[in-house]
N, C-alpha and C positions, 0 to 999 in steps of 0.2 A: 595790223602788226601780227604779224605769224611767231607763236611761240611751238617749240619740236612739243613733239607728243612726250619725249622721255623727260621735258621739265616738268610738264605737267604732271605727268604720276609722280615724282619726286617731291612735288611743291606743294604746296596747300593755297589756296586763291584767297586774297583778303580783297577786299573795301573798304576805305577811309574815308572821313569826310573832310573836306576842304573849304576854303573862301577863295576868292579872286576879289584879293581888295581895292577893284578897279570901279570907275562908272560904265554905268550902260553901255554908254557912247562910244568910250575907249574899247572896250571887248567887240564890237560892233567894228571898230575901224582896223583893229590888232589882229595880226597872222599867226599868235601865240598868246599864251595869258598864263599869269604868273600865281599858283597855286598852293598859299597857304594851309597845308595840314596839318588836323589835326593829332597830338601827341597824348598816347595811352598806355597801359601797362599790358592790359588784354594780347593774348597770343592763343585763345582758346575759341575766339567770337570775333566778326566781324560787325564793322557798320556801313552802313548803306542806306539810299533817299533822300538826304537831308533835304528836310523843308522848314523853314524861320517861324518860329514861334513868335520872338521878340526878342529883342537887343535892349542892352543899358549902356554905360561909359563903358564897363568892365566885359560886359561879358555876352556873347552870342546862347542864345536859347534856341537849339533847334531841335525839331524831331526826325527822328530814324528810324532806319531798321537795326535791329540788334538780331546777327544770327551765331548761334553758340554750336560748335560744331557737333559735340554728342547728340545736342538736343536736335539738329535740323528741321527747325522750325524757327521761323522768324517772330518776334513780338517786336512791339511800338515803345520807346523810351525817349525821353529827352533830355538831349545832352547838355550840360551846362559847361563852355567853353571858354576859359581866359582871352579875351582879344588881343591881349600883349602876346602872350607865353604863347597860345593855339592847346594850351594844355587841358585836356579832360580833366575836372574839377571835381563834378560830379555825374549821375545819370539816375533818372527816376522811371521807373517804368509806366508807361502811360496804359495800354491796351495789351492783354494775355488772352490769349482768347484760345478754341481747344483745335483753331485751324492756321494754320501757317498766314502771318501777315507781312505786310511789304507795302512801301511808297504812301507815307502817313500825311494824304492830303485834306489839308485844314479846310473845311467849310460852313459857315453860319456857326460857328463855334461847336463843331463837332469834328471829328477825322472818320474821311471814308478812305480806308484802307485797302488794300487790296486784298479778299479772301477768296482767293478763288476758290480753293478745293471744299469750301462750304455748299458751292454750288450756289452760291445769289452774292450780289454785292450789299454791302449792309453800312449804312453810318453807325459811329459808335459817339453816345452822347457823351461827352466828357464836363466833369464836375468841374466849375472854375475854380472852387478853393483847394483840392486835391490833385488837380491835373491827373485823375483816372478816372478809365471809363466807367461808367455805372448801369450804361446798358449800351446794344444794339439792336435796329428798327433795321427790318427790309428795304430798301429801296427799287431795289432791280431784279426780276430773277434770274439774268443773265449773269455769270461770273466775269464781271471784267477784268483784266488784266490792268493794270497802274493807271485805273478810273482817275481823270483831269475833267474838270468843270472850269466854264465861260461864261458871263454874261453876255449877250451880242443881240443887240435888235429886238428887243421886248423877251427874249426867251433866253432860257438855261438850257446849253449846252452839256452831253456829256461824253466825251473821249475815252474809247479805251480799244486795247484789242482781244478776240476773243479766241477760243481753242479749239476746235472741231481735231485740229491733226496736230502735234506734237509744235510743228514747224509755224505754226498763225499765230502761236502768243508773240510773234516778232514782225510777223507779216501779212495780219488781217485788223487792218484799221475799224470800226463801226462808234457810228456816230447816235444818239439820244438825245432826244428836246423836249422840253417842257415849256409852259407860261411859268412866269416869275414866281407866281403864289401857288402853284399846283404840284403835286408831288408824282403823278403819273408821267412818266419816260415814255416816249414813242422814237420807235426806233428808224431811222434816217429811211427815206426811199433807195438809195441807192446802195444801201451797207452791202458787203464793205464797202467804205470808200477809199479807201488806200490798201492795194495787197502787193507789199515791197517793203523788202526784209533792211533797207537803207533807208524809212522814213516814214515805216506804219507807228512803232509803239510810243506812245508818249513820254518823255523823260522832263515832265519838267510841266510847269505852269506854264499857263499864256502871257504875256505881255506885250504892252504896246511900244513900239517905237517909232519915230518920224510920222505920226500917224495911222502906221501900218501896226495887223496884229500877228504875230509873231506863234510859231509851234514848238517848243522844243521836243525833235524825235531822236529815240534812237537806232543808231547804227549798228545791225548784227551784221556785214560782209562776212568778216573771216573769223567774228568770234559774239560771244554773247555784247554787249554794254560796248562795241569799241568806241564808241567816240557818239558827239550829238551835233545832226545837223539842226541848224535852226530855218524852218516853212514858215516863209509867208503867205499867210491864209488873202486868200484874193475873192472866194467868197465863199459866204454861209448862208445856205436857207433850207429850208424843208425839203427842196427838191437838187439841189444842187449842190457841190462842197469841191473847189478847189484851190491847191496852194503850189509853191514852188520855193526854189532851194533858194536858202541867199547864203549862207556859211557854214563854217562845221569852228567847233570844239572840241580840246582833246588834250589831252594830258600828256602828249608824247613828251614834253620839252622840259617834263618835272622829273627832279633824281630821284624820287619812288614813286609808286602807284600810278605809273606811265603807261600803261596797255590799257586799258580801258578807262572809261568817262562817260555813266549813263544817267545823270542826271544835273538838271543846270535850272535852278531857279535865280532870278535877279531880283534885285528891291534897288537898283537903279545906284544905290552908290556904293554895293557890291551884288555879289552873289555867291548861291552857296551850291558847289558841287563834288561829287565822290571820283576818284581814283580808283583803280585797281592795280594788284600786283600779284605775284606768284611768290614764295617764300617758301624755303624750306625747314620746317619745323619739324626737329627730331619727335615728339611726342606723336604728333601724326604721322610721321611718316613708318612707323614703328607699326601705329595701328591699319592703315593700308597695307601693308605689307603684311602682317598677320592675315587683313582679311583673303 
């Protein structure tokens, strides 16, 4: 979806986050999906990434990005969501850290984040009683871009894409493995193994369906986040890695946050994904125009 350049400078770009309170199956068989967003006060900050902490009767737990526009800089918080209303209840900050964070994927009870411009990828341990971090451990010294982990065939997978030119954090796929109990990443023979701006960066968890194991990428064509195709991975191993297209996702058919869609996690009797939209807010558009 092509927006003019003159909306652009006009508008200010948000992200939302969303449900699709559908099953797996349904979203899988559907030519569209119906896109529950979330309701805030915020016109100063965006959110983006959503990844499920945990659900109760009442209320969806998830984590985000939280990016405030003076600040441009992303931090880790987690939203607490009414499942009736869609309403922002509350938000706790999870991860601050002194480098820009993005895409808060939960693993063995920790979130590795994405910090690229630290220059290494890093898990950050997070305290169970406080839900904040209290420290972060190296893991990578490669900066990956929206780092996604697998288990698949005795080893730990690790997905991301990396940055040499401006243009590869969307379309230089490189793959990372380890044994189960081992903390040393070795990095794929064939990396990249995906350099295609429609299906290198990851947007999303793995999952399985009918058997099959499933990629969610996303699609930059004509703009950053437009939409997520979902790759079925047909094989993995240390010397080989390939998948192919089976659908795409996309927000076009929601009355807001319809241009873009670059992230889609499921838990099979929904899922949780962001929206984007362009808006004009006088307060910004005051300060661009100054600048």
């Amino acid at each position: 979806m092509n927006i003019p350049r003159f909306l652009r400078f006009l508008s200010t770009g948000y992200w939302n986050v969303g449900i699709i309170e559908s099953p797996l199956e349904d979203i899988m068989k559907s030519e569209s999906v119906n896109i529950r967003l979330m309701k805030h006060k915020y016109k100063d900050r965006f959110f983006a990434d959503p990844f499920l902490f945990k659900t109760d009767p009442d209320y969806y737990y998830i984590f985000a990005e939280e990016w405030e526009f003076v600040k441009k800089k992303g931090i880790i918080v987690l939203l607490k969501i009414n499942r009736s209303t869609m309403k922002l209840e509350d938000k706790h900050t999870v991860i601050n850290d002194d480098f820009h964070l993005s895409y808060p994927f939960p693993e063995d009870g920790c979130i590795i984040a994405e910090n690229y411009k630290s220059g290494a990828l890093h898990k950050f341990i997070i305290d169970s009683n406080t839900l904040t971090a209290v420290r972060k451990e190296k893991i990578l010294d490669v900066p990956l871009i929206d780092p996604t982990f697998i288990e698949y065939n005795g080893k730990k997978w690790l997905f991301g894409t990396t940055k040499e030119k401006k243009e590869d954090a969307n379309s230089k796929l490189s793959i990372f493995y380890s044994s189960y109990g081992g903390g040393h990443f070795i990095s794929h023979k064939t990396n990249p193994v995906v350099n295609d701006c429609h299906t290198a960066r990851p947007g999303g968890k793995f999952f399985w369906y009918n058997g099959d194991l499933y990629r969610p990428a996303q699609c930059s064509e004509n703009m950053y986040g437009e939409h997520i195709n979902l790759m079925k991975v047909s094989c993995l191993t240390e010397d080989k890695y390939e998948e192919e297209f089976a659908k795409s996702i996309n927000s076009h058919t929601s009355n807001r946050f319809n241009i873009g869609l670059h992230t889609f996690n499921t838990y099979n009797s929904f899922s949780v994904v962001d929206g984007y939209e362009y808006s004009i807010q006088i307060r910004q558009l005051i300060k661009r125009l100054f600048r």
